[in-house]
N, C-alpha and C positions, 0 to 999 in steps of 0.2 A: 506491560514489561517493555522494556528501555529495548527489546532485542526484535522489537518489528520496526523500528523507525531502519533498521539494518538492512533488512532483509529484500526491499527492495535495489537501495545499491547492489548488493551482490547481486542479485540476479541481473542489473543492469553491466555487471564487468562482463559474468558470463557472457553475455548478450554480443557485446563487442568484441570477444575473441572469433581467431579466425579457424572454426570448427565447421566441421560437418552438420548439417542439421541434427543428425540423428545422435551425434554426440554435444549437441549443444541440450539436444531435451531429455540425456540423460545425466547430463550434469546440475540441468533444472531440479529433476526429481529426484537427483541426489541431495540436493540445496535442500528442497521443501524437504524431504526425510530427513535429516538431520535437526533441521529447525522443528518437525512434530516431536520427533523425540526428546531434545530439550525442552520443548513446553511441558513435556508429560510427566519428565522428573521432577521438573521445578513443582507440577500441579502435585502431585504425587508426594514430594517432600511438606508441600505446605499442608495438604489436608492431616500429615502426620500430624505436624507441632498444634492443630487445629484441636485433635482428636486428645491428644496429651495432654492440652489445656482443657478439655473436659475432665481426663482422668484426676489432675491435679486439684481441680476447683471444687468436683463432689459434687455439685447440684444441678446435675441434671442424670435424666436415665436412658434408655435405649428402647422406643417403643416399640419398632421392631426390627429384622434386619433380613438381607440376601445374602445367599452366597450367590457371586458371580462364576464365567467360565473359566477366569483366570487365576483364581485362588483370594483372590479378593475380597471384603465386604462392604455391602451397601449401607450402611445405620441412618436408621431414623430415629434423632433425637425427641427427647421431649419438650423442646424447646423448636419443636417444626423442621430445624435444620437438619438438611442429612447430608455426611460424608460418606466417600467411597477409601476405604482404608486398604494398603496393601502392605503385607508385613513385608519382614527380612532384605532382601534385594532395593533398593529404590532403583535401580536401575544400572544398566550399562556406560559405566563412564572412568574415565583414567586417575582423576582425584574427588576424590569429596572427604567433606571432613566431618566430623560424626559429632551428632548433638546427644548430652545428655545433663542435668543436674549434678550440682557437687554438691557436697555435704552442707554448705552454708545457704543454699537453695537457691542458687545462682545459676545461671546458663552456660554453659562449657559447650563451647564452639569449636570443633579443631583440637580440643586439647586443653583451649585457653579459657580462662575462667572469664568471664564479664561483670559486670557492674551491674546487670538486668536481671531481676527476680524472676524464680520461675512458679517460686509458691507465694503465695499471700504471706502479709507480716503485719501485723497492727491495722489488720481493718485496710489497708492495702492491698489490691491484688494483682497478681502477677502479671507481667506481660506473656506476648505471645510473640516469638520472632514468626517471622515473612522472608524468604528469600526467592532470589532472582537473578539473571545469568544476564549478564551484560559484556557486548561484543567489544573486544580492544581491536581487532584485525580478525580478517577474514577467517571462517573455521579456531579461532582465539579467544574463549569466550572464561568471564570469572566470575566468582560469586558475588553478591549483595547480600546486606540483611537488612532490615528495619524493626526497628523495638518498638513503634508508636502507628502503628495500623497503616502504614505505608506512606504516612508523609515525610518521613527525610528517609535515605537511605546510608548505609557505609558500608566499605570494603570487606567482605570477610580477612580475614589474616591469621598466618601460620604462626607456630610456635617460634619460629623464626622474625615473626612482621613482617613476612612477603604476602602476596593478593595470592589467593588459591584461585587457580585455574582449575576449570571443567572443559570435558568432551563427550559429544552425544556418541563418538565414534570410541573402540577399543573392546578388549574382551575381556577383562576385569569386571567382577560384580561388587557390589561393597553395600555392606546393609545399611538400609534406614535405620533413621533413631529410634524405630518399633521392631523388636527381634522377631517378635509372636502376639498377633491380636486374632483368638478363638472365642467360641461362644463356652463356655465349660462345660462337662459332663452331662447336669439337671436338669443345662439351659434357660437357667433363667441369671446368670453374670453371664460378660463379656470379660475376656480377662486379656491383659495389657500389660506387655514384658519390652520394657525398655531396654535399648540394646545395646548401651555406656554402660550403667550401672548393675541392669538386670532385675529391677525392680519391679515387681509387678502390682497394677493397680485393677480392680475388679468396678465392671457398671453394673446395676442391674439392668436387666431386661423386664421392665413391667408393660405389656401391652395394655392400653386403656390409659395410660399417665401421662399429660400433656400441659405445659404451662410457657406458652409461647405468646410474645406482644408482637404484633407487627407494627416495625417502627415507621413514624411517618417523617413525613423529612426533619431533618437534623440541621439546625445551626451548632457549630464547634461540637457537635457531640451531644448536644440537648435540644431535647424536645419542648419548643416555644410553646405556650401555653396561654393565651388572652386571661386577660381579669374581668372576663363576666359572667354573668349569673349562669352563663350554657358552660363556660368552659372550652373545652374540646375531648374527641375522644378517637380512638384509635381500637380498628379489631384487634380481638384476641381468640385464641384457641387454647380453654381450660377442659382439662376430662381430668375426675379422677373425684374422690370425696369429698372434701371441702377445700376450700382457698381463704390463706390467710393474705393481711394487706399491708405491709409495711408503707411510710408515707412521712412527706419530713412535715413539719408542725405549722396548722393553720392550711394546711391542702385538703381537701375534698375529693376522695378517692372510691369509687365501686366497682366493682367484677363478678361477675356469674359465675358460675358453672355449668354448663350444656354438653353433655358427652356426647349431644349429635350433632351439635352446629356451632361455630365460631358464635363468641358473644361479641362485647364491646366493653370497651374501657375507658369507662368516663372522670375526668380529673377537673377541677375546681379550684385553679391556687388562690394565694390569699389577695386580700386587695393592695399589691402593693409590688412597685417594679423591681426584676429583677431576682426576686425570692428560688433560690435554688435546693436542690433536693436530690434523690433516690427513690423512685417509687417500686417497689420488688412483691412480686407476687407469690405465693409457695402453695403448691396444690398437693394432695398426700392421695398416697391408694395402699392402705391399711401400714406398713410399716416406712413404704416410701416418700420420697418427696423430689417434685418437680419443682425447680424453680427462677424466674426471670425477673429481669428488673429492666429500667430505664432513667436516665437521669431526664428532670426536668427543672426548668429556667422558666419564671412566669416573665410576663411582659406586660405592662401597664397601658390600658386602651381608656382613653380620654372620649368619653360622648358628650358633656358639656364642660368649656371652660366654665361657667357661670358657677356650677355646681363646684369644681375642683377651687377655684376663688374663696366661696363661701367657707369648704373645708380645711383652706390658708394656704394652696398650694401657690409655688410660686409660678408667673407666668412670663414668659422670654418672649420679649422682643426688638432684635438683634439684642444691642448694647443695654437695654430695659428692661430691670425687671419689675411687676406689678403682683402688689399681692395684699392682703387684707388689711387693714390696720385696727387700732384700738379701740374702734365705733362703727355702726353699721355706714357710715358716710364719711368714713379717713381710708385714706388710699395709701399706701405705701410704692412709692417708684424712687426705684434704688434706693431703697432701704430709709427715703425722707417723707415722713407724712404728709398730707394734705389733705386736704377739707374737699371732698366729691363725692358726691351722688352717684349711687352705683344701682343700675337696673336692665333687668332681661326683655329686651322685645322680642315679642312673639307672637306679633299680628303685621299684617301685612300693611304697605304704605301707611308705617307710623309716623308721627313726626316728632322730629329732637327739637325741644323749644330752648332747653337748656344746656348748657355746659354737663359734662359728667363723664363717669368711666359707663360704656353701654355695651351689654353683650346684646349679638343678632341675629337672633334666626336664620338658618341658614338658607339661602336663597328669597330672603325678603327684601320686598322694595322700600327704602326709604326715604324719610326728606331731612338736612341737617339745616335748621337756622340759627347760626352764630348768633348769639344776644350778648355772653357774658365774657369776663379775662380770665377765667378758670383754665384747668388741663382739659384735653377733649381726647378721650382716650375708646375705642373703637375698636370690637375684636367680634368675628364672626363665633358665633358660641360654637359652634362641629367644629371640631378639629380638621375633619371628613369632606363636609358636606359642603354646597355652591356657595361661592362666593355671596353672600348679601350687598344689593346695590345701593348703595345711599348718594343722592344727590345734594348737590352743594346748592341752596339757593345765593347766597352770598357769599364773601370773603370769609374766612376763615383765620380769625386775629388773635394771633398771638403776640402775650405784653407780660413778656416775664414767664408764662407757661408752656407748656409743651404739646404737641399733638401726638401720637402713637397709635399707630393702624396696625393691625393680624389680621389679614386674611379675609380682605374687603375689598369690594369693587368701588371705586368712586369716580363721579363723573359731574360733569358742569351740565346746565340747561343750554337746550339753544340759544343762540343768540348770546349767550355771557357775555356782561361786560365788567364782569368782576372775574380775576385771579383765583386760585384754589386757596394762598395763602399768604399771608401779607404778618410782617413782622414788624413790630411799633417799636415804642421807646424801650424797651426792656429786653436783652437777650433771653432769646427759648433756651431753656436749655437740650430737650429734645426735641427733634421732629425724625419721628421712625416709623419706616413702610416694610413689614415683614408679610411677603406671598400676597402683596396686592395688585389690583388691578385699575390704570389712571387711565383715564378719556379724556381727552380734548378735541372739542365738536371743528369744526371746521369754520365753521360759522364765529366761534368763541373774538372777543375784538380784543382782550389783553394778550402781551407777547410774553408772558412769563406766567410761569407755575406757583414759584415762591417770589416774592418783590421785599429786599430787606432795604430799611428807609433809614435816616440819619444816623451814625453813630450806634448802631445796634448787630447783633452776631448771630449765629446759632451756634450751640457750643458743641450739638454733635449732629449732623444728618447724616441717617442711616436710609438707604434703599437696595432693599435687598430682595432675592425672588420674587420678583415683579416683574410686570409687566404696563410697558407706558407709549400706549396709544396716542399719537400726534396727526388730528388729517389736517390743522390747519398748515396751510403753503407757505404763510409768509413767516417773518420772524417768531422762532418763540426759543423760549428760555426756560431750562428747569427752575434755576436759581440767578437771579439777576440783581446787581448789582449797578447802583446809579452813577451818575457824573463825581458828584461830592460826597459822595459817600465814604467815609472812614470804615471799612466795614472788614472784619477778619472772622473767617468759620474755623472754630478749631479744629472740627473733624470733619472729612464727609467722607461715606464707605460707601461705595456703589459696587455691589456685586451679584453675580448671576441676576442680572436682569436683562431687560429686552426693550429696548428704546424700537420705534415703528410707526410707521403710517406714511400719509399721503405725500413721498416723495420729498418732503420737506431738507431741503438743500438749506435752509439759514437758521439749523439748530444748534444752541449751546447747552451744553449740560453746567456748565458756570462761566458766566460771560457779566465782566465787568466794562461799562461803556467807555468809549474809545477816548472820553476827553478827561478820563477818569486819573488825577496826579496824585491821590492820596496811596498809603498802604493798604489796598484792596486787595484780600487773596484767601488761602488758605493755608493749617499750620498745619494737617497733615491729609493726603489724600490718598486713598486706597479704591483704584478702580481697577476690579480682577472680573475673569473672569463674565464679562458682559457684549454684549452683540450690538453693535448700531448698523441698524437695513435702512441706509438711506436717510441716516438724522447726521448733519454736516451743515459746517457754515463754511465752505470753499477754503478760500487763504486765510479767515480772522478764527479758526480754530473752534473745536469743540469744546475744549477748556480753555480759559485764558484768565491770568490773574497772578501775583503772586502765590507759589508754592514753597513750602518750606521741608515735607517730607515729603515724597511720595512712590508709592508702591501702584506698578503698572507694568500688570500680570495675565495674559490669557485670554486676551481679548481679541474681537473680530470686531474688525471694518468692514462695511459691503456699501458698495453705490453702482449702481448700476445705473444711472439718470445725468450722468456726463456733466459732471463735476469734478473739479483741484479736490482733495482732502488735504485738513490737516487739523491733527488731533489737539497740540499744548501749540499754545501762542502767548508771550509777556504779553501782560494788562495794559491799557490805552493804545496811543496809535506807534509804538515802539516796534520797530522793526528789529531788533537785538533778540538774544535766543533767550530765552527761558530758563532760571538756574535755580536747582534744588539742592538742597546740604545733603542732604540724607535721601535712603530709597532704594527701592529696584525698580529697572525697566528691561522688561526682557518679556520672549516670549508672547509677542502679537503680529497675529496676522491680517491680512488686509486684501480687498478684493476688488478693483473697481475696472466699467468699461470704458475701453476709449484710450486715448492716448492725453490721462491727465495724470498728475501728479499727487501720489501717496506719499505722507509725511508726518513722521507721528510728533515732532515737533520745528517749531520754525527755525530759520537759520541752519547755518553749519554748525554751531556747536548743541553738541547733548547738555541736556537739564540735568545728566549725571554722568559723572568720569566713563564708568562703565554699560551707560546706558544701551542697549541693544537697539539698533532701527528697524522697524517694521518689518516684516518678511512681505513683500505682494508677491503673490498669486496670481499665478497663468491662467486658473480658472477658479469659477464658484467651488469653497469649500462643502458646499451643500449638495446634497443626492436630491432633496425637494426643499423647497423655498414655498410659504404662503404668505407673501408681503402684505394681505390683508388683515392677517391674522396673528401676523410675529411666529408663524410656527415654521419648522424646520425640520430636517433628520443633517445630522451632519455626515459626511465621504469617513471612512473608518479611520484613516491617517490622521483626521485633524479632532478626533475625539479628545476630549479634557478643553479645547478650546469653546471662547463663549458660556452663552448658559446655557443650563440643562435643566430647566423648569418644567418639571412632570404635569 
């Protein structure tokens, strides 16, 4: 309730006034008295409308019940739950306004009729209001209600449209919305006299009759449910004759009966995401009937891509999708055929001799050798499971085709003196890294990742949840662009990733050489959300090249190795700023030691009208830093910034 965030204030004014001790701690435990009382009406009013909404609903019974000292009762439903019910009076207070049912089965609050069902209508069933006392000023306290289990709240209001005000204080009584709730003469009902209308609703009393689920935790109100052969299940407490099982279509439902002990409730949904339902259990003891339900929501659990491929499922990665085609060796990426060889390893240090689409054991070592100009497409089969390591013995050439990685480690041999990936006379049209992992040894003697050569493009690079291990010191380059090179990327997306390693101060993430006079750049760039620990090329920038869109969002800079940054620099040895048509740039922070100079682009002017400049940082946004490893926890302030690759 909104009226304990309160309660400390006041007791802090108390505090400050200039009283006696002994009247300062009797105005305390005047405070706390007041505040118990109002929680007790409020608790008191709610288990009413609780107890109503059984009477209204019909299906459940009363297993057993107490009388309390106060005139009270205890119920324990058949459905496990028990209220404590107190007729007539709710309590001592100056206004309240009285719930009962109108005729068109609507809720009448105060007088005023609502728009909130109180009985079921077509398979719909009624709400239950909630209310609560929320402080305007001190000892000033008004009603609330909520019609949807306590997520949004509104004012109660008069016949008039004023907030009805309550006091725990005054000497006025005024009944609850239950006039009379007794056990009857026989004692086997409970009888239920509503206190607007006068209505009375009768429970039975069947001791022995129980049809309770205990819910496990709830997304939106449903219980998730995996698509495998176990399912999941959840206790239950069934007593009484038989149990029937309602269940929505294609679910796999069972239930016991155990009159001495909680069973279990095993559920099965179909193979397929998403599929939602009612599961309702009804238990009977000779004329009665107990009964519970639960909504469920299945959830689609991927254990091989290889498998889900075969059955034609589509497969995402970023901008890519891959999925079966017309023959066991046609490949479908975005929606255009191709001629590859499709196969699962699942032996350890296998080797790729050929081009093809290849699923891989999770946590296997392997070896890639580029022989052909095919697509080379590469997706770890677990969705789940380790990364699988495949080693680059060569260049990796693409001439017209694409590469496409999921969720694979890759790495060069020592001593490399070959590149990861080199692009010939033919634009790729993709090259896409979704949840991988990039090595480059230290040792490694080329300075670039990808090397694009005369007159040739890539039409999309995506690198996404990754991470890209760099220990070599001296120059290297994700993407590198030559002297004479005509060369324009229509896209490249780099997000939530993790650029890291050994200190390396002369890193470009696109870096076109400085004697470079052609149109060299890119047409649109989107770097969000990604962390460089120490990957920087001082004043010649970490990007540099023509840009024509670009979105640049949420990012972190760290150097701590006493180094200038600066993130955009224009293409060749041009000291002029950098200019984009289109784009955001907002929202980056930045962290370096030393008294050097943070600059997310060159020059005074912005690469966009409304470009934001970097924010730096008095200190590390990080609580722990592992520069070995790219790993991090971010300070609570700068959460949503950088990646957050689980």
């Amino acid at each position: 309730m909104k009226i304990y965030k309160y309660i400390g204030v006041a007791l802090m004014v108390l505090s400050l006034g200039a009283c006696k001790t002994d009247d300062l701690e009797r105005d305390i435990d005047a405070l706390k008295d007041r505040v118990t009382a109002m929680e007790a009406k409020v608790d008191r009013l709610n288990e009413s409308m609780n107890m109503i909404r059984v009477a209204l609903d019909g299906n459940k019974t009363i297993q057993c019940y107490t009388e309390n000292e106060d005139g009270s009762y205890t119920l324990t439903l058949s459905d496990g739950n028990t209220i404590t019910l107190t007729q007539g009076e709710i309590g001592a207070t100056d206004v309240y306004q009285e719930v009962s049912i109108s005729t068109d089965g609507n809720w009448v609050i105060g007088g005023v009729e609502t728009e909130h069902r109180a009985v079921a209508v077509d398979g719909v069933p009624g709400v239950t209001p909630q209310f609560r006392l929320t402080m305007e000023s001190e000892g000033k306290y008004y009603w609330e209600v909520s019609y949807d289990g306590e997520l949004t709240w509104e004012e109660v209001k008069s016949q008039q449209g004023t907030r009805v005000y309550a006091s725990a204080s005054g000497s006025s009584s005024v009944a609850g919305p239950i006039a009379s709730a007794v056990p009857n003469a026989t004692g086997d009902k409970f009888e239920i006299t509503l206190t607007g209308s006068g209505t009375k609703y009768e429970i039975p009393i069947v001791s022995g009759l129980a049809c309770a689920i205990t819910e496990p935790a709830l997304e939106d109100g449903f219980w998730i449910v995996p698509t495998t052969n176990t399912g999941a299940t959840t206790p239950i407490d069934l007593k009484g004759e038989a149990v029937l099982i309602s269940a929505p279509e294609g679910w796999t439902v069972t239930a016991s009966i155990d009159n001495s002990n909680p069973t279990t409730l095993s559920v099965t949904p179909p193979n397929q995401d998403g599929a939602e339902g009612i599961i309702t259990l009804q238990v009977n003891k000779g004329v009665y009937w107990a009964i519970d339900q639960i909504k469920v929501r299945s959830k689609k659990v991927i254990t091989s891509w290889y498998q889900e491929f075969l059955a034609g499922a589509e497969i995402v990665v970023n901008d890519v999708t891959i999925k079966k085609g017309s023959a066991d060796d046609k490949v479908l990426i975005n929606k255009e055929e191709v001629d590859l060889k499709v196969s699962l390893i699942s032996d350890d240090n296998a080797e790729i001799a050929e081009d093809g689409l290849y699923f891989i054991g999770a946590g296997l070592n392997v070896t890639y050798k580029n022989s052909q100009n095919k697509n080379k497409v590469l997706i770890n089969d677990s969705p789940t499971g380790e990364k699988p390591v495949v080693t680059c013995t060569n260049t990796i050439t693409l001439n017209g085709t694409s590469l496409i990685c999921k969720n694979v480690a890759l790495k060069l041999n020592e001593n490399a003196t070959y590149r990861f990936l080199t692009i010939n006379t033919n634009n790729a049209p993709y090259v896409a890294f979704d949840g991988c992992n990039l090595e480059v040894p230290s040792t490694a003697t080329q300075n670039a990742f990808c090397y694009a050569s005369t007159a040739v493009a890539i039409n999309s690079f995506t690198l996404h949840k990754s991470k890209i291990k760099i220990d070599k010191s001296t120059e290297y380059n994700i993407i590198s662009v030559g002297k004479d090179n005509f060369v324009n990327f229509n896209s490249i997306s780099v997000e939530n990733t993790i650029f890291y390693g050994n200190n390396a101060s002369t890193f470009k993430l696109f870096g076109v050489n400085n004697g470079n006079t052609t149109n060299a750049g890119i047409g649109s760039l989107v770097l969000r959300n990604t962390t460089f620990l120490n990957m920087h090329y001082a004043g010649y920038g970490i990007v540099n090249g023509d840009i024509s869109t670009m979105i640049v969002k949420n990012n972190i800079i760290y150097a701590d190795n006493n180094n200038n940054v600066t993130v955009f620099r224009k293409r060749g040895n041009s000291s002029a700023s950098l200019q984009a048509t289109d784009g955001e740039v907002a929202d980056n922070i930045g962290y370096i030691i030393g008294d050097f100079y943070l600059n997310l682009w060159q020059g005074d002017t912005p690469p966009l009208e409304n470009a934001e400049k970097i924010q730096k940082l008095d200190a590390s946004p990080f609580e722990s830093l592992d520069k070995s490893t790219g790993t991090y926890v971010l300070k609570p302030e700068y959460q949503g910034y950088g990646a957050t690759i689980e």
